[in-house]
N, C-alpha and C positions, 0 to 999 in steps of 0.2 A: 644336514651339513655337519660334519665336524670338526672341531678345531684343534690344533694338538701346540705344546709349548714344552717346553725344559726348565726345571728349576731345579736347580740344585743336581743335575744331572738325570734326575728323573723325569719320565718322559708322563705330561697328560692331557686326556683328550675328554674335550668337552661337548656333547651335542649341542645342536643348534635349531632351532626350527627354522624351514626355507621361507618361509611368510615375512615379509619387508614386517619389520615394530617400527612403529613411531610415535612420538609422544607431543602432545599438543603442550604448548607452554603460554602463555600469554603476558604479554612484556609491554606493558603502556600503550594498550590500546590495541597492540600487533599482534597476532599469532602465530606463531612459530610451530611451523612441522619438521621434528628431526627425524631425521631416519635413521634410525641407530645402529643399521648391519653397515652403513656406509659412513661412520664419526670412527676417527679412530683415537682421539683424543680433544678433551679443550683444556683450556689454559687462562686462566686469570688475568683479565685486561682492564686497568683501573676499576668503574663501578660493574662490569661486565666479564665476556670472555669471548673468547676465537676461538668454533669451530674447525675443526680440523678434516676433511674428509678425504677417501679412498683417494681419490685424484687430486689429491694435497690444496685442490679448494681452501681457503679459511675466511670464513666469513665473521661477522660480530653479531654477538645477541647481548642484548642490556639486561641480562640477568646474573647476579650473583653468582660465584662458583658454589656459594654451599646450598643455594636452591638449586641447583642442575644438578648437586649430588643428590637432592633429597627425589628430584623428578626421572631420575635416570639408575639411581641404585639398585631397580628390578631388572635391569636390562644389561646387567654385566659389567658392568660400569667401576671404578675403585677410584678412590679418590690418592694418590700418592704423598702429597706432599699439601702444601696450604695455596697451590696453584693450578695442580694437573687434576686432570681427572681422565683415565686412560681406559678403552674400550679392553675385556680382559679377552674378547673373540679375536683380537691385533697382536696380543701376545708374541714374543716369540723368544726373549731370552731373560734371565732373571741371573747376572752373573755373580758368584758368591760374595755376598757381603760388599759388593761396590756401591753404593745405596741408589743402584739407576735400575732400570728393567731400559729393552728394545723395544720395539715392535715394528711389525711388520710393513711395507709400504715405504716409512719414513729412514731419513738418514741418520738421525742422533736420538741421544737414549732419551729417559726421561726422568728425572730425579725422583727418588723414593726415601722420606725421612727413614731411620732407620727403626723406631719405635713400630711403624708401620711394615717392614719388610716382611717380618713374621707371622703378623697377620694377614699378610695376601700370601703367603705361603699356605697357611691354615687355611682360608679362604677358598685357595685354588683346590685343595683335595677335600674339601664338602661338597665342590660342583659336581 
């Protein structure tokens, strides 16, 4: 599969492997299986966060956003801001200097501090 997005007016496209990833998390007892071709962002929810999926689902896991950075970081994952953490395969717009990125699926952007915007820039053309 491949993915393609725009930043900065440049166009790039990422492969993907067709094989579902998921990553087992284990959260008080529970274990959680996400499936990460179908998350396309979560979001910091008091001691937790909400899943976001393909079919705008959002469910809650009782895990910190900076553990779900650290379990999710192989898998395309970017952390935006001190709440988001956005799938980079959902991608779709990164508009100059507005400190938000799009993506795909969803109707509103999602904040990107700006210390951070450059380095998913960087980021994007290593993949």
């Amino acid at each position: 599969m491949l993915s393609a997005y725009i930043v900065y007016g440049k166009t790039f496209v990422m492969k993907t492997e067709n094989a579902t990833r998921k990553v087992q998390v284990n959260v008080k007892g529970n274990i959680y299986f996400i499936d990460t071709d179908r998350v396309i962002f979560l979001k910091a929810a008091g001691e937790g966060a909400l899943v976001t999926e393909l079919d705008h689902k959002t469910w809650p896991i009782a895990l910190p956003i900076d553990e779900l950075e650290q379990e999710l970081k192989h898998f395309h994952f970017w952390r935006t801001d001190n709440d988001h953490l956005i799938n980079l395969n959902y991608l779709k717009r990164i508009p100059s200097m507005e400190g938000a990125v799009f993506l795909k699926s969803i109707d509103y952007s999602i904040p990107v501090e700006k210390k951070r915007l450059k380095m998913l820039v960087d980021a994007l053309s290593e993949l």
